[in-house]
N, C-alpha and C positions, 0 to 999 in steps of 0.2 A: 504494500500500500504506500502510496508516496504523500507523505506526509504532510511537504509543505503546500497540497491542494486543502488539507485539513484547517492548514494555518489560514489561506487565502479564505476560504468560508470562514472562519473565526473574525477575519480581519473588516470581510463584507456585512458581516450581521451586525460588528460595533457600529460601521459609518450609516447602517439603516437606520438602529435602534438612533442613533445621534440626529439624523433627522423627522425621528419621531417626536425627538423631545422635545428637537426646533417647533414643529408644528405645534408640539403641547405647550410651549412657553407663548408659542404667537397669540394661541386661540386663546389662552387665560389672559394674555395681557388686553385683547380684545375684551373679554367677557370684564375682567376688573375694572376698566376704563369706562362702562359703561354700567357700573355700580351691583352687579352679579354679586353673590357669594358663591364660591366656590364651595364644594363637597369633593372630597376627596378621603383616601385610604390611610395616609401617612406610613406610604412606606416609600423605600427608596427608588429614584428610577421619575416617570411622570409623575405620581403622586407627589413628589417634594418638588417638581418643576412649578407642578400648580400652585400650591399651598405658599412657594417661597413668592413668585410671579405675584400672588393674590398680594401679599403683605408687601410686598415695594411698592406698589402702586397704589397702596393706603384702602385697599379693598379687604371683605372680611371673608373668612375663612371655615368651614367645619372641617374638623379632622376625626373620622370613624375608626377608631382601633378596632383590630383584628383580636383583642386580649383584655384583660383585666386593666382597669384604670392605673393599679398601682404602677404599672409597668413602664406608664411611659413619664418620658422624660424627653425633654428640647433636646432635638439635634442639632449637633455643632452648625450643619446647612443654613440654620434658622434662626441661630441665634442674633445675629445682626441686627435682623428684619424684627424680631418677636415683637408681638404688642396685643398684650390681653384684650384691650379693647377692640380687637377685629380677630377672634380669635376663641371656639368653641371647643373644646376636647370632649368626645363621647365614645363612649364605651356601653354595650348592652348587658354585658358579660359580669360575672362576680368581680369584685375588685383584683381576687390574684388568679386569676385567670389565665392558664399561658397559651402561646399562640399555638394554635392548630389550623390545620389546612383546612377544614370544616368550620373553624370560627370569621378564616378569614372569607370562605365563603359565606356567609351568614351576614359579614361587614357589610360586601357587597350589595345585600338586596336593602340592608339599612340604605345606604347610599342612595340607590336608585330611589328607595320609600323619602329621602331629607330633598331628593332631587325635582325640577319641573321637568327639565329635561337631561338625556343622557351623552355623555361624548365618550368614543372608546377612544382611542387615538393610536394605538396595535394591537390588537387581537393576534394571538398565535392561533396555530391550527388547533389547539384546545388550552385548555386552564382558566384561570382565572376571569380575566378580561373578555374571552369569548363568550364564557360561560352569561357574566354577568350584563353583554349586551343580547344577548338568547333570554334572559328574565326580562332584563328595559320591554322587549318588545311583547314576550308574551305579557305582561303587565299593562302595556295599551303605554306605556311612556315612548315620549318623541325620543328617539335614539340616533346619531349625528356620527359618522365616520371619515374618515378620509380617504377619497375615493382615488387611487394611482393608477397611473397608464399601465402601470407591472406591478402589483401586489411584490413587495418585498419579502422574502424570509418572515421576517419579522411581524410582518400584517397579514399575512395568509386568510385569515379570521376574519378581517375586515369584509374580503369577497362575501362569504359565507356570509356576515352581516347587512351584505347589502341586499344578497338576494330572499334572505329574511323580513325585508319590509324596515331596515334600518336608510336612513337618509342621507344621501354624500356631502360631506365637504369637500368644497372644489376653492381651487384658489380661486380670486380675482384678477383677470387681467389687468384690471387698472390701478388696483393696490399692493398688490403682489400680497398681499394676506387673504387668509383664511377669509371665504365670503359666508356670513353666519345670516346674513339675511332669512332664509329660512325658521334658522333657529331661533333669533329674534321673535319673528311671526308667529312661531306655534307659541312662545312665551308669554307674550301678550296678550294673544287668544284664549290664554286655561283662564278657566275659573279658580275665583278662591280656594283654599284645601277646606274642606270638610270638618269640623270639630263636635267631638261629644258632651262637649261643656255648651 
């Protein structure tokens, strides 16, 4: 087996995942500047793109652990930026709760539940991120991907999400950003959430 084709695929999926983040950084500073809260995972990867994006631009932020409250703690990414005052930590889970790949799925559908609408921004050909835009849609939530002329390694998911009734992002040719318009519109459109009080 020749190994440095190994390396070259290793080396390919970093500079995809790198512009996924791009895109994840572009769409939050988008969604911030126009007064959004962000919901995200807080985990490493897009999750800290968002949540870090959301607090530079003075936008407020939820962060859904995958674990017991006790657990978390400011990561260094964040520390800069932090400001309680745009800044909610939730946990569903016992206070020492440790992470599981079934908590962290369970985050997930919290998220989509704190969410109006959903953005996945890579889906792999399974796990987490796919999974949790396959809930966004059977849940009737508006669901937002980013649609490429060649599905990356990295986004494989995304295909599958689009032909599941999830809705593309496409750049703008005249801003060269993400055009959210769509997403805008469905936002505007819902109705208030529902309350049992």
């Amino acid at each position: 087996m020749d190994w440095s084709n190994i390396e070259t695929v290793k080396v390919l999926y970093r500079l995809l995942a790198v512009k996924g983040m791009a895109i994840a950084e572009g769409v939050a500073s988008q969604l911030a500047d126009n007064d959004f809260c962000l919901v995200s995972g807080y985990a490493n990867g897009v999750d800290m793109v968002v949540h870090k994006t959301a607090l530079e631009r003075g936008a407020s932020t939820i962060m859904v652990l995958p674990e017991g409250i006790s657990s978390f703690y400011i990561k260094k990414e964040l520390k800069s930026v932090w400001d309680w005052n745009h800044i909610l930590v939730v946990s569903e889970f016992e206070p020492f709760a440790k992470w599981q790949v079934s908590r962290a799925m369970q985050r997930n559908r919290t998220i989509i539940a704190l969410s109006q609408a959903m953005i996945v921004i890579e889906a792999g050909e399974k796990g987490g991120s796919l999974d949790a835009g396959l809930k966004s849609i059977e849940k009737g939530k508006k669901l937002f991907v980013p649609q490429y002329a060649e599905f990356p390694v990295s986004a494989l998911g995304n295909k599958r999400l689009l032909q599941n009734g999830a809705y593309p992002l496409k750049m703008s040719r005249t801003s060269m950003k993400a055009n959210l318009d769509n997403l805008y519109a469905s936002v505007d459109t819902m109705q208030p959430a529902m309350t049992l009080f």
